[in-house]
PADREN-652633 format. One record per residue (C-alpha): residue in three letters; x, y, z. Coordinates in steps of 0.02 Angstrom, whole numbers, plus 32768, in hexadecimal, padded with zeros to 4 digits. Each point is the difference from the previous one (the first is absolute). Layout:
N
ALAXYZ/...
//
This chain:
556
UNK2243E16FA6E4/UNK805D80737F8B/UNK7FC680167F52/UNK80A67FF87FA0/UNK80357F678057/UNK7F697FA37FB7/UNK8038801D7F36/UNK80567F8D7F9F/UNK80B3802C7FE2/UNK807C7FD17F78/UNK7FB97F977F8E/UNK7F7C7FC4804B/UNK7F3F80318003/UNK7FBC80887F5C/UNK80B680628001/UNK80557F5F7FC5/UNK7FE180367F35/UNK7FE580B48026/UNK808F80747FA8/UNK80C080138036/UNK7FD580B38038/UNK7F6B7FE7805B/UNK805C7F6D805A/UNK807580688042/UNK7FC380818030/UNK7F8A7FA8806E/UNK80927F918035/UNK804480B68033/UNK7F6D803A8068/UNK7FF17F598062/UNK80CA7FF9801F/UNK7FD2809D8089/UNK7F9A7F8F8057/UNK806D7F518011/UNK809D7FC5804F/UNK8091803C7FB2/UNK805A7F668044/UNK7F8C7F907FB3/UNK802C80017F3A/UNK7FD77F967F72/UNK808A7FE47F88/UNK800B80477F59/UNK7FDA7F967F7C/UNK805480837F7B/UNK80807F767FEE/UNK7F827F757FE1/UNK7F9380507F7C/UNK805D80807FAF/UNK7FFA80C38042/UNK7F9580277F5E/UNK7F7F7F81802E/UNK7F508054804D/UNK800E7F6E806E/UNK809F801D8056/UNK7FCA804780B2/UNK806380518088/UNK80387FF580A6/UNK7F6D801E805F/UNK7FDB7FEB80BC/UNK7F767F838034/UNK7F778022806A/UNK804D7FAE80A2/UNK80B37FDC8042/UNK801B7F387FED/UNK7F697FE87F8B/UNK80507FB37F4F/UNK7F96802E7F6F/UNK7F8E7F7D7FE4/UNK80167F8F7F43/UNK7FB480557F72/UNK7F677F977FCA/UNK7FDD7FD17F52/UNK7F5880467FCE/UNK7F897F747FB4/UNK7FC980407F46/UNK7F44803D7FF0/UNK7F787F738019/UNK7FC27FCA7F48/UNK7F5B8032801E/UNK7FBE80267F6B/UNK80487F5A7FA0/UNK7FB07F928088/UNK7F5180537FEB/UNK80057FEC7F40/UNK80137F548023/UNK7F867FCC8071/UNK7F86807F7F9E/UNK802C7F8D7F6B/UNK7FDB7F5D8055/UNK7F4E8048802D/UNK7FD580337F74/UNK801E7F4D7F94/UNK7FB07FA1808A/UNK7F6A80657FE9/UNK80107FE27F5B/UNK80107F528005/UNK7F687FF38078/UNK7F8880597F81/UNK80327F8A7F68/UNK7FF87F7C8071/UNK7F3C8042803F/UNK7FDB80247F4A/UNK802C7F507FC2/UNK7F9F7FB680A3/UNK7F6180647FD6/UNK80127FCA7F2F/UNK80207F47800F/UNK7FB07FC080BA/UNK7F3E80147FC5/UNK803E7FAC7F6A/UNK80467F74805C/UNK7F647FE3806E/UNK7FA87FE87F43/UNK807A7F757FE2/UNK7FF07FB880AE/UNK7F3F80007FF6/UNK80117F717F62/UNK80AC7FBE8017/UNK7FFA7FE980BC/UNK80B17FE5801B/UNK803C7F8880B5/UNK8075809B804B/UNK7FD380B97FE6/UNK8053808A804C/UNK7FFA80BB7FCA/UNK809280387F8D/UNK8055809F8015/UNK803C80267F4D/UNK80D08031801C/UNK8076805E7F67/UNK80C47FC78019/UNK8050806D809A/UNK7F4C80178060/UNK7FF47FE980B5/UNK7F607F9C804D/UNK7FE57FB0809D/UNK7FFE7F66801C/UNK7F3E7FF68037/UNK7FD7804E7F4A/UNK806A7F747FA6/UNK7FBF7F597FAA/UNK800A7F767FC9/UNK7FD07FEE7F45/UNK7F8A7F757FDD/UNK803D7F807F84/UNK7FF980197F50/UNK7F4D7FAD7FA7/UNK802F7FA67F64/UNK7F677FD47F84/UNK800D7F5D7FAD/UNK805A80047F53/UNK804F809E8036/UNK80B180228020/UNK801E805B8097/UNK802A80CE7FD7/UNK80A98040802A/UNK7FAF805C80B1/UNK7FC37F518028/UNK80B47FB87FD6/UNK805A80848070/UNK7F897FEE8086/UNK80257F43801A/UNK80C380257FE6/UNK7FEB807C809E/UNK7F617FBE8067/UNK7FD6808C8076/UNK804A809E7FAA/UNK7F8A806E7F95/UNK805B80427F65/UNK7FE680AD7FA2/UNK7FAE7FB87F68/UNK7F727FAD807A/UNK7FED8092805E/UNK7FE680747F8C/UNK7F9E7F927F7B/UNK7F307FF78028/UNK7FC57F768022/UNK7FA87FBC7F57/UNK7F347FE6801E/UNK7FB87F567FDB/UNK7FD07FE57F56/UNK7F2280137FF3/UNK7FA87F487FFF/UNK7FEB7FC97F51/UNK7F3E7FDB7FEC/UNK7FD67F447FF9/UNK80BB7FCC8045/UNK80297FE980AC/UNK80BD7F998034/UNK7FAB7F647FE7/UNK7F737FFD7F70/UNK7FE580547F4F/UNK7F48800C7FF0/UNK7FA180017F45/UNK7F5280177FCB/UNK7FA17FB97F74/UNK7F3D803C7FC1/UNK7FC67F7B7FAD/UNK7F627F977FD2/UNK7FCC7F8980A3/UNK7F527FF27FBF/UNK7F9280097F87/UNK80237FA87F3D/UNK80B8801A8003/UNK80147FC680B3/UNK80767F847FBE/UNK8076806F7FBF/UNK801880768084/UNK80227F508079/UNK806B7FB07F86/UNK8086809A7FEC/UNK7FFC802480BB/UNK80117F35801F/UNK809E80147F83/UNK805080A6805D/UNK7FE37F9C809D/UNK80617F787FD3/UNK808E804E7FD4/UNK80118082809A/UNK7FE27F5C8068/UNK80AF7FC27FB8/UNK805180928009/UNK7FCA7FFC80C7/UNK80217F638020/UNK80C080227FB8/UNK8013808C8083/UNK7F8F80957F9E/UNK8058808D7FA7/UNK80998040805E/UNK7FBB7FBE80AD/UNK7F5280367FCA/UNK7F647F9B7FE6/UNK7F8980387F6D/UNK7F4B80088017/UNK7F6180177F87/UNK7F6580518029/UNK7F5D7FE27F99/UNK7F6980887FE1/UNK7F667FBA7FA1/UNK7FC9806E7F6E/UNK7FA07F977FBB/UNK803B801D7F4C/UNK7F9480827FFF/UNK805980B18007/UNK7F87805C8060/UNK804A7FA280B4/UNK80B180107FB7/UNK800480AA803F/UNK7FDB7FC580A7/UNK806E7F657FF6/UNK808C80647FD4/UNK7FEA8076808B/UNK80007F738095/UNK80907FC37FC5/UNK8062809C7FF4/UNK7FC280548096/UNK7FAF7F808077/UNK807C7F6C7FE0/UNK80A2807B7FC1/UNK80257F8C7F90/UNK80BF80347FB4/UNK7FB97FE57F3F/UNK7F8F7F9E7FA2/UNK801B7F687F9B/UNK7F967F877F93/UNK7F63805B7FE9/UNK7F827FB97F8F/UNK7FAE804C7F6A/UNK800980937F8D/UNK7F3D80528030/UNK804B7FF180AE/UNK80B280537FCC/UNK7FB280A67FB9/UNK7FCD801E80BD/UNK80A37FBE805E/UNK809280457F96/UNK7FC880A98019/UNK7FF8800580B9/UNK80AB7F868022/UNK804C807C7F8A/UNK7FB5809B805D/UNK80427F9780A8/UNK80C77FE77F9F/UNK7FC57F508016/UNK804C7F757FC5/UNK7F807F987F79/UNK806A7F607FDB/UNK7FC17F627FA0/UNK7F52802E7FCC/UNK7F9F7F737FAF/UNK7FD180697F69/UNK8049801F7F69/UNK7FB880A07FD3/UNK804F808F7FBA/UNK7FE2807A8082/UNK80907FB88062/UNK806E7FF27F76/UNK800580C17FCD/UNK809A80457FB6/UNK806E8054805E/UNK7FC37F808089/UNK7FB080408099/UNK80937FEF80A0/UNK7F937F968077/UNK7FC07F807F7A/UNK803D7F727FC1/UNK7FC37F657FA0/UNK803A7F427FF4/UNK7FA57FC27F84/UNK7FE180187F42/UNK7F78808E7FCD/UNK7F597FCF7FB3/UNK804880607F5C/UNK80867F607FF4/UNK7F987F858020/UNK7F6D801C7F8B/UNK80A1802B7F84/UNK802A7F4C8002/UNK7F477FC58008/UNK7FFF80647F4C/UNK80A07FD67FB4/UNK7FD97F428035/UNK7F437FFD7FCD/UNK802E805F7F54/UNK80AF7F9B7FD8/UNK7FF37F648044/UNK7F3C7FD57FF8/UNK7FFC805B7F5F/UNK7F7480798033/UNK7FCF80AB7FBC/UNK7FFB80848060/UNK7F4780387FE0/UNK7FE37F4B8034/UNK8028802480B4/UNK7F968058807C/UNK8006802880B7/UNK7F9B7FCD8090/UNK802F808F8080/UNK7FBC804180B2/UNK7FB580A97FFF/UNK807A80678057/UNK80C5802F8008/UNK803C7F5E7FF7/UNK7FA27FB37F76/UNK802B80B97FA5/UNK80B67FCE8023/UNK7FED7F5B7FB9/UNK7FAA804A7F63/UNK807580847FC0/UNK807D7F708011/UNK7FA57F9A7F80/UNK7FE280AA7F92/UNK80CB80368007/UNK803E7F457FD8/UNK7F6F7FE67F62/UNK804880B57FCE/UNK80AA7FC48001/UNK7FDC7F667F85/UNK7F8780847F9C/UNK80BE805B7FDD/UNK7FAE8099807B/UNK7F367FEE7F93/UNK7F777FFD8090/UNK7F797F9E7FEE/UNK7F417FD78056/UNK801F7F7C808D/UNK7F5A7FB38045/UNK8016802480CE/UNK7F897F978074/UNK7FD8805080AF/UNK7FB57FC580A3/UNK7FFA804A8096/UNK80897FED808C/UNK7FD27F968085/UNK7F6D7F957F95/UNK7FF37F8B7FA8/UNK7F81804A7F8C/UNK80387FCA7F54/UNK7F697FF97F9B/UNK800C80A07FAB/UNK80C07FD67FCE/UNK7FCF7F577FB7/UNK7F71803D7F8A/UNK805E808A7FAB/UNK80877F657FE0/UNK7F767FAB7FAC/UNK7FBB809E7FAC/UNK80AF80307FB8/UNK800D7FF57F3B/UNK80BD7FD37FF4/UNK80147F4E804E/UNK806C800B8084/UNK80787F6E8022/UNK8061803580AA/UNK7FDB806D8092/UNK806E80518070/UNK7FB7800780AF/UNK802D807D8084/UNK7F8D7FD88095/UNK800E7FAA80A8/UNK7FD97F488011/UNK7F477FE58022/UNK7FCC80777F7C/UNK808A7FA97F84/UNK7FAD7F62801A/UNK7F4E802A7FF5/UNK803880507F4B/UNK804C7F5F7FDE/UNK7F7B7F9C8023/UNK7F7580667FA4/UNK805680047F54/UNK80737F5E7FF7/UNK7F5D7F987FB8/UNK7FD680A27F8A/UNK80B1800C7FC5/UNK805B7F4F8021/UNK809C80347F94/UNK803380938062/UNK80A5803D804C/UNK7FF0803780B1/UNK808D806B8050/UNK8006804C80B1/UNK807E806F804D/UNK80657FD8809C/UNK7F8480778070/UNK7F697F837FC7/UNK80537F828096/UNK80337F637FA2/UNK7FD27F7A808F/UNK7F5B804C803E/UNK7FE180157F42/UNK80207F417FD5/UNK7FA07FD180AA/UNK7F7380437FC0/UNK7FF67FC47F46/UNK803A7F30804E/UNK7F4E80208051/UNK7FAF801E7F4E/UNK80607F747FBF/UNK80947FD77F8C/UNK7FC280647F60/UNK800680A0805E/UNK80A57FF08040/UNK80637FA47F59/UNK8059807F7F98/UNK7FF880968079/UNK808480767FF8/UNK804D805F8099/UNK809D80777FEB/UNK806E800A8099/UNK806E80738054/UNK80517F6E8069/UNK80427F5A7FCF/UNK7F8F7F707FF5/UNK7FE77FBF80BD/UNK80187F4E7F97/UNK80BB80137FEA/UNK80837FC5805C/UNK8074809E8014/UNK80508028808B/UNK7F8C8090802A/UNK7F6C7FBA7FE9/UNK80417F4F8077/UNK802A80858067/UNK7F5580557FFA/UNK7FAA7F538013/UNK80707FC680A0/UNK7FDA80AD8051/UNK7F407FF97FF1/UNK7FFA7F468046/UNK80698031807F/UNK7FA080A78043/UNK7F517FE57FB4/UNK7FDF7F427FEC/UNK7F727FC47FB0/UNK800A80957F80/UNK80117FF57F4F/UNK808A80587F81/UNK7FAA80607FA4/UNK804380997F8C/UNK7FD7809B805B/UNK80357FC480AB/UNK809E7FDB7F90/UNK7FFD80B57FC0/UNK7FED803C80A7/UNK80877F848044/UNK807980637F7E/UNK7FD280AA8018/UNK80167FF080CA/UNK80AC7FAC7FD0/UNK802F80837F8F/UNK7FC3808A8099/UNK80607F9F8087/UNK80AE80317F80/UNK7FEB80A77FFA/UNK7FD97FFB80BE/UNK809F7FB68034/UNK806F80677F87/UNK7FB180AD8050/UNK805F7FC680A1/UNK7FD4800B80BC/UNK7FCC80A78011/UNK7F647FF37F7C/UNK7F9780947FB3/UNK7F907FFC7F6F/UNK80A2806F7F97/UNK80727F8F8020/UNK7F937F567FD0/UNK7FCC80747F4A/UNK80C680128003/UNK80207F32801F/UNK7F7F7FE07F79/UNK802080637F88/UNK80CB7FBA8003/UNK7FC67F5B7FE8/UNK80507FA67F6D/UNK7FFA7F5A7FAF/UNK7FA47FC48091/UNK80037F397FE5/UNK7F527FB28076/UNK7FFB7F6D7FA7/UNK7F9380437F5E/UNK806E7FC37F68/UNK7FF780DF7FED/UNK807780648072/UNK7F90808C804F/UNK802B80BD7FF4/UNK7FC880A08042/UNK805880AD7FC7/UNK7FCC80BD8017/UNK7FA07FED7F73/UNK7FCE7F4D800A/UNK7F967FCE808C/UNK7FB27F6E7FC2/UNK80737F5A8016/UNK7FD97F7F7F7B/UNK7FA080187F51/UNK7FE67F447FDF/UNK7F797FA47FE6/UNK7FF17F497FF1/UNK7F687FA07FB1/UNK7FA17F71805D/UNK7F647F947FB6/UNK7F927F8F806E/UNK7FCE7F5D7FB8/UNK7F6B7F938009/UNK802E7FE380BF/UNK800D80898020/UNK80BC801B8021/UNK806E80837FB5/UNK80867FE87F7E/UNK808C80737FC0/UNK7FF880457F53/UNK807E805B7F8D/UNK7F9980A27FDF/UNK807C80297F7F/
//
């Protein structure tokens, strides 16, 4: 086949937006080699003879053959645009699938953590997702519903989550999962657990029984009226022996063997020098200690300690006041029958400060008795009473009850005028048990102060007190330090239930030390403060009679 009769013509194929002149003249050369008969019309008239388009007569190829229709030539393919496009979609799905790895590897070993102690019904793996990600549908789940604590109000997550059950949002997807809060030592979801080191045996068995009797009591009420915020309180005893060489030890078992959450009622002031150190070493709490010594009364107060009752220093201050301006004594006329160690040194300087006082701030000699702690070995104490020049009309005792009554019974023949006063420590009921066995001389006349009311009233606390004992411990007897004890547990249980449900040793120090005007039932609102951990400062005055009983007095 001929060449020439294979190119495009006229206006169609390359030469269609070549040049006027170059149209024509190749319009020329292939006009030689056509039909002369066979023209295309001029299309001059159509488009104007200045137009580059306007095109000549030319022949076509082959006689009868009509030119074919020009055909419209598509526009250039949009390459480029199209590849931006899909480049763009690749690249933000990639993105999206390595925040969406990233967030997978950060929160799922965190969520196995909460699944190992919350051990939800349903739990499927969640593929974190940001607003305009794609996942499939195998990588999707459903969110588990939201765990509300009791007392809590559900958070806004948890409120948005049961609006739309089964979508994740943003916030919970990109939020970590909180940890669970470390177990609190000595409280578990159903039990508060306290210790107390206290005397079980020996000479001052009875005191160490008689305060844990009283905490007893009043933990078995709370119990029995559904515990403290849906928990039930417990107390855990450690013999010391009142002697502080095994406090050490009994303060250990409790904190580390029985993880006790504090300690509360622990009996005597020789015993005290050994546990305050190591609760306060431990940030433990020391509530309610049946001592009034000054070492737990030191100014600013120590954070984990606080006191119920009245110090020693206020109640041989009314002793003195009541012995010197009621019974009309001098103050050289009154001695001290004290036990050799802290807490007859406590009781002592008590004496000393309130004689100073009177004196207008003059010191003077103060005969001191001694024994030894845990005897009964009185002789020595009762012949320098006899040996002492200045006749001495009234002694203030400081000792526990056997040793108070063996006193009592060696001089009341030898001096059958004089004024006996104990403190609240001495342990009024095992004190008057043992001086109804001597017989109704030894007991007439005998003065006790008090840090409670007397268990013979008829307030409402102490009916309460009384019910409660019968109740939980029948056959038992009030006495006044399970009544102190009773108190102190009561005034624990407050500060308890005020730290709320989720309960650390800060935030019971924080209860406590916001409790105001706190009415028990005492006739004296209790108080605790920043500065002020010791609740009441009163002391009331109770005298046994022939039989033996106790009787209110006004020490004033």
């Amino acid at each position: 086949m001929n060449n020439a009769s294979q190119r495009p013509t006229g206006t169609q194929g390359p030469l269609q937006y070549a040049p006027r002149r170059i149209r024509e003249t190749q319009q020329r050369r292939d006009a030689s080699t056509t039909l002369a008969a066979n023209t295309v019309p001029n299309r001059v008239d159509e488009v104007g003879a200045e137009s580059d388009d306007a095109l000549p007569d030319r022949p076509l190829p082959w006689r009868g053959l009509r030119a074919p229709p020009v055909q419209p030539v598509p526009p250039p393919p949009q390459s480029g645009r199209r590849t931006f496009a899909t480049m763009r979609e690749i690249a933000l799905l990639s993105v999206v699938a390595v925040l969406s790895a990233i967030l997978v590897v950060a929160l799922y070993p965190r969520k196995l953590e909460t699944d190992a102690t919350n051990t939800p019904a349903r739990t499927l793996p969640v593929t974190a997702q940001t607003p305009g990600s794609v996942a499939s549908e195998a990588t999707r789940a459903i969110p588990p519903a939201p765990r509300v604590a009791v007392n809590e109000s559900p958070t806004p997550v948890q409120s948005e989550q049961r609006a739309s059950p089964g979508q994740a949002t943003a916030a919970a997807a990109v939020a970590p999962l909180r940890p669970p809060d470390p177990p609190v030592r000595g409280v578990t979801d159903t039990e508060i657990r306290f210790g107390i080191a206290a005397p079980f045996s020996g000479s001052a068995k009875e005191l160490g029984r008689q305060m844990k009797l009283g905490i007893d009591t009043m933990f078995s009420a709370i119990n029995a009226g559904g515990g403290l915020n849906g928990r039930k309180v417990r107390l855990i005893a450690a013999d010391d022996g009142y002697e502080p060489s095994r406090t050490a030890d009994a303060m250990k078992q409790l904190f580390e063997k029985d993880e006790v959450f504090g300690i509360v009622g622990n009996v005597g002031t020789p015993t005290a020098m050994v546990a305050l150190p190591y609760a306060l070493e431990q940030k433990m709490l020391f509530f309610g200690a049946f001592t009034g010594a000054g070492l737990l009364r030191r100014d600013p107060p120590d954070r984990y300690v606080f006191n119920y009752r009245a110090s020693y220093a206020e109640e041989t201050d009314a002793m003195v006041r009541y012995l010197v301006k009621v019974r009309r004594l001098r103050p050289e006329q009154i001695a001290v029958f004290a036990q050799q160690d802290g807490y007859g040194d406590a009781g002592f300087s008590g004496v000393a400060k309130a004689v100073r006082a009177l004196r207008g701030g003059e010191a003077s000699t103060i005969l001191r008795l001694d024994y030894k702690r845990n005897t009964v070995d009185v002789n020595d104490a009762v012949e320098r009473l006899r040996q002492h020049k200045t006749p001495i009309k009234a002694v203030v005792m400081v000792p526990t009850y056997r040793a108070a009554a063996r006193f009592i019974e060696k001089t009341r023949d030898l001096f059958p005028a004089m004024i006996y006063t104990n403190v609240s420590f001495v342990g009024s009921t095992a004190l008057a048990e043992e001086l109804k066995l001597l017989g109704p001389k030894y007991t007439d006349g005998l003065i006790v102060t008090q840090v409670v009311p007397a268990i013979e009233g008829y307030s409402s606390l102490i009916l309460e007190y009384k019910a409660a004992l019968a109740k939980y411990f029948p056959g038992e007897v009030p006495d006044y330090v399970s009544l102190e004890g009773y108190i102190a547990a009561g005034l624990l249980a407050e500060g308890l239930k005020r730290a709320g449900l989720q309960l650390d040793t800060e935030k019971v120090v924080e209860a406590l030390e916001n409790l105001r005007d706190f009415d028990i039932g005492l006739g004296t609102p209790l108080t605790f403060g920043r500065t002020e951990h010791q609740g009441s400062h009163k002391v009331w005055g109770t005298q046994l009679d022939a039989a033996g009983r106790y009787q209110a007095i006004d020490l004033q």
